[in-house]
Every structure is written in C-alpha cells, then in structure tokens.
C-alpha positions in Angstrom: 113.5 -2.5 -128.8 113.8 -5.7 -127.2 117.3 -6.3 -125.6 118.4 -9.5 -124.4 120.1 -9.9 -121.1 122.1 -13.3 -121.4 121.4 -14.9 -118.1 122.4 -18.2 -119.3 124.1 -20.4 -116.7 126.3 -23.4 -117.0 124.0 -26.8 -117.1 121.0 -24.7 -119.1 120.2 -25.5 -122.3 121.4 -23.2 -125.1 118.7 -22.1 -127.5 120.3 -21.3 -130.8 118.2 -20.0 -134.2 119.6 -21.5 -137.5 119.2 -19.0 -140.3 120.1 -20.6 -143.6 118.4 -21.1 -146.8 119.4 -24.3 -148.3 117.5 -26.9 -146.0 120.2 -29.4 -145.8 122.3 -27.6 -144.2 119.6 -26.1 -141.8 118.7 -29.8 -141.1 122.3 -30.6 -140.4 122.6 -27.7 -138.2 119.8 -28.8 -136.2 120.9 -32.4 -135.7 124.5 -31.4 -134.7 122.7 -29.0 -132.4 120.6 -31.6 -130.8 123.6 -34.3 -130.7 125.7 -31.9 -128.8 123.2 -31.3 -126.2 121.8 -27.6 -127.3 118.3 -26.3 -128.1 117.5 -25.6 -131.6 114.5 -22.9 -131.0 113.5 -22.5 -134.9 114.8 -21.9 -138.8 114.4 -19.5 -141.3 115.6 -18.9 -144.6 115.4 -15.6 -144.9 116.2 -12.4 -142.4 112.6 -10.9 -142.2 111.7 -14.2 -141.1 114.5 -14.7 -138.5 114.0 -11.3 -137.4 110.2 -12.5 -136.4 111.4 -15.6 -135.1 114.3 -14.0 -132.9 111.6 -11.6 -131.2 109.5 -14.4 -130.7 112.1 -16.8 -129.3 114.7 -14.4 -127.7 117.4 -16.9 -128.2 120.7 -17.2 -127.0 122.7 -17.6 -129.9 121.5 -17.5 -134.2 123.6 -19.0 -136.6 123.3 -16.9 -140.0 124.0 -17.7 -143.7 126.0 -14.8 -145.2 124.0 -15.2 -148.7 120.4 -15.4 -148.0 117.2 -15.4 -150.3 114.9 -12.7 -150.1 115.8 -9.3 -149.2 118.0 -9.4 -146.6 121.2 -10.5 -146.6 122.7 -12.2 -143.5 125.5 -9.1 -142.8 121.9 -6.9 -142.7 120.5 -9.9 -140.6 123.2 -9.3 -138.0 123.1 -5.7 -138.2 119.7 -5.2 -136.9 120.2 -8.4 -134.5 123.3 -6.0 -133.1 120.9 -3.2 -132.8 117.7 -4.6 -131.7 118.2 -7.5 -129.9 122.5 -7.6 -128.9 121.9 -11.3 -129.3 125.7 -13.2 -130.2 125.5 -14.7 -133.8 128.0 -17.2 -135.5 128.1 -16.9 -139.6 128.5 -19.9 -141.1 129.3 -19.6 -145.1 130.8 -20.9 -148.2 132.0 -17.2 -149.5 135.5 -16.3 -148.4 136.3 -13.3 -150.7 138.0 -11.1 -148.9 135.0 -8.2 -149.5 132.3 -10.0 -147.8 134.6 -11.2 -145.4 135.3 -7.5 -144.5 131.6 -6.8 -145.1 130.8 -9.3 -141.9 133.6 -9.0 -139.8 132.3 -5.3 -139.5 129.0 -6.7 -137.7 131.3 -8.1 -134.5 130.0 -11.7 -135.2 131.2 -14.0 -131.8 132.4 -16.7 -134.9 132.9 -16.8 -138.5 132.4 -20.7 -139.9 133.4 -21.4 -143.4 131.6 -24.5 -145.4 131.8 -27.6 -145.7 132.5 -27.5 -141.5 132.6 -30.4 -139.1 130.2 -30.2 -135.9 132.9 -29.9 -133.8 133.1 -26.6 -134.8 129.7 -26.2 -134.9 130.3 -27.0 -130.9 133.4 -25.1 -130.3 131.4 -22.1 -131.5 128.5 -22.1 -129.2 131.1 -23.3 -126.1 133.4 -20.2 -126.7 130.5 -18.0 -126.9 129.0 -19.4 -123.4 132.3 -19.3 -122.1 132.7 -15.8 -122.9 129.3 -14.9 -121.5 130.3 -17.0 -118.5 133.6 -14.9 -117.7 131.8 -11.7 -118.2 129.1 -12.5 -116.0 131.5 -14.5 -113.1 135.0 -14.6 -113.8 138.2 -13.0 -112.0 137.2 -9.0 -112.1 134.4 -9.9 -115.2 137.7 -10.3 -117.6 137.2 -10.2 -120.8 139.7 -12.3 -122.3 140.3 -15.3 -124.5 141.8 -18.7 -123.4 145.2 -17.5 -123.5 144.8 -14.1 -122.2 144.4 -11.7 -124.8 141.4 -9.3 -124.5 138.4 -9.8 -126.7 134.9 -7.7 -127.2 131.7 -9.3 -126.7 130.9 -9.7 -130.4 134.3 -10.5 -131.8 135.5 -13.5 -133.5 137.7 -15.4 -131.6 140.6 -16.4 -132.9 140.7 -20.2 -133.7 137.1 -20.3 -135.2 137.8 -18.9 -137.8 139.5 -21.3 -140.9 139.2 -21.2 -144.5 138.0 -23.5 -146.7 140.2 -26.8 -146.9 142.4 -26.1 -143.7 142.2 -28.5 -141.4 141.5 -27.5 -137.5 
C-alpha cells in the first residue's frame, strides 16, 4: 500500500492528476493548471487508469469526474485513493442531485466543484488544500482550522468551494 506523505512546501510546484472523461474539459483543466503556476502530472479517463497513473506519479492533489466511463465511477476512484494512497482529491461535476452528492461527500473530498466552473476556482481549490496541508504541517499548535477558525478534517470540503450550478462566487 503506498501512502503518501505530503511534504509539499510553499514555492514547490503542485503536481495535480486530472481525471475526467470528456477531453475538453481535461484539456481545460490542464491549461488553467499550467496558467496558475501548478504541475499537471497526467490524465485519465477512467479510474483503473488513474489508479495506475496515481501509483506511478504519487501526486499531490487528483481532480476526479464523479461520472466516469469504464467501470469505476469517480466516488469508487476516491475511495480506493482514500485507502491506498490518502492523496487529497477535488471533484469536479455537472451532477448535483442530492444522492450523488451524498454518495461523494461520504469519500471526505478536500473540494466539491460543480460545472461549468471558472479557474479561479479551479485555483482556490488547490490553494485551500496547500494551505491546509501547510497549517497541519507548521501552523500555531498544527491547527486544523479554516480561514475563519472553525475546525476542519483533512479530507473535508471546505466551505466556500462548494456552489451549485448558476450561483455566482
């Protein structure tokens, strides 16, 4: 079982996996990556794939579809990321019913990004997560806490990142 120690510092490039299979959005992904100053380390379209790729790459952060091709669906995709490699992952979807939604949320996911989403969120994502990991590793007492204070778990969605469809941020 390979499990990841995040020993990222501040001023290191991220590496982030995309998992997503529609390949406009992957290539989106990986330009709004680059254009913030991160490392995309692969793409996959489908989990047994990104489950290869992830033990390959070891990266800091995978971005996952919910709704996959192939068979595994993104929710399974973060459960064995959870349990093999305790790697934070960000889903990014266009499915809001309140099932999957529940169906996710029960994976700890560090963000939850609804489609169509802008790259800043794409950014405020991967900048909470590092954060995070930052305070954990060097804050006051290793706090675990958001922005304003109140306590979080490594692998919960924060709140802010989280919007549905057609609200603005």
């Amino acid at each position: 079982m390979e499990k990841r120690e995040n020993t990222i510092h501040f001023g290191e490039q991220v590496r982030i996996v995309i998992v997503e299979d529609n390949p406009d959005i992957r290539a989106l992904l990986t330009v709004l990556i680059q254009q913030y100053g991160y490392s995309p380390c692969g793409e996959a379209d489908n989990g047994m794939d990104a489950i290869r790729l992830i033990k390959k790459t070891l990266p800091d952060i995978v971005f996952i579809d919910i709704v996959l091709g192939g068979s595994m669906n993104g929710v399974e995709l973060a459960d064995h990321i959870n349990k093999e490699f305790r790697i934070p992952f960000v889903y990014i979807t266009g499915y809001t019913d309140e099932q999957r939604f529940e169906q996710a949320i029960q994976t700890f996911p560090a963000a939850f990004i609804v489609k169509p989403f802008k790259g800043e969120e794409i950014r405020g994502a991967v900048e909470r997560i590092m954060n995070h990991i930052h305070a954990k590793k060097h804050g006051p007492g290793k706090s675990s806490s958001d922005p304003v204070g109140r306590p979080v778990r490594y692998g919960a969605v924060h709140p802010g990142v989280i919007r549905k469809a057609g609200e603005k941020t």
